[in-house]
C-alpha positions, 0 to 999 in steps of 0.5 A: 128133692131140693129147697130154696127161697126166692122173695116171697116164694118157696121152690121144690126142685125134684130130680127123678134121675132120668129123662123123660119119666113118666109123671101123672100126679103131683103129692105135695104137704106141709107141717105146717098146721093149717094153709093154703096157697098158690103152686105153679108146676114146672117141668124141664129135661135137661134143668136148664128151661122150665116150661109151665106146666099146670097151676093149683093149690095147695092146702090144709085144714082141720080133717081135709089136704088138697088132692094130688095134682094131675100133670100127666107128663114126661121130665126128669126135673119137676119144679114146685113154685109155692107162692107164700105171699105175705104168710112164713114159708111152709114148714116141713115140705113133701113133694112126690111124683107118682105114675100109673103102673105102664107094665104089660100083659103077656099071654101064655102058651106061646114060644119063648124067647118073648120079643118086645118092639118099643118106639117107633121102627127106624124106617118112621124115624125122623132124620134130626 
């Protein structure tokens, strides 16, 4: 995870190390003891053009914190743009990236070696 500012906004880059992860929530908290602001959700392959990829909020307060935020996609980079307006910048930010378990269920009693097909066969494949 990275950090930066820009103007009145704090930017949280994460790099999950390979193209095309698969990502369905956000989880994102401060130190800071009580906020609430704006977050824009960004996400890019190849960290070179971030496309938009959903708008939230973030918060604390006294016995509540905001939700995980639902994205449902597939990057290696996701990019948190939290918008401070006239308030300091958060302290002590956490981001992390969670995704649903995507394991698969064999059933027993049958001959091994298990073949496992993923994607779609070379006949379907578009020519690039």
């Amino acid at each position: 995870m990275s950090q930066r500012q820009d103007g009145t906004r704090t930017i949280v880059t994460l790099d999950l190390g390979f193209r095309n992860v698969p990502v369905d929530e956000l989880r994102i908290a401060a130190e800071t003891s009580r906020y609430e602001r704006p977050v824009t959700i960004l996400g890019s392959n190849f960290r070179q053009r971030f496309v938009a990829l959903t708008a939230a909020r973030v918060f604390r307060f006294p016995g509540s914190v905001s939700a995980p935020i639902s994205i449902g996609v597939h990057r290696r980079y996701i990019r948190v743009e939290i918008d401070n307006g006239d308030d300091a910048p958060l302290r002590g930010i956490e981001a992390s990236a969670w995704s649903r378990s995507r394991a698969l269920l064999i059933e027993g009693g049958h001959p091994l070696p298990y073949t496992a097909y993923y994607g779609k066969p070379a006949s379907e494949r578009s020519q690039l």
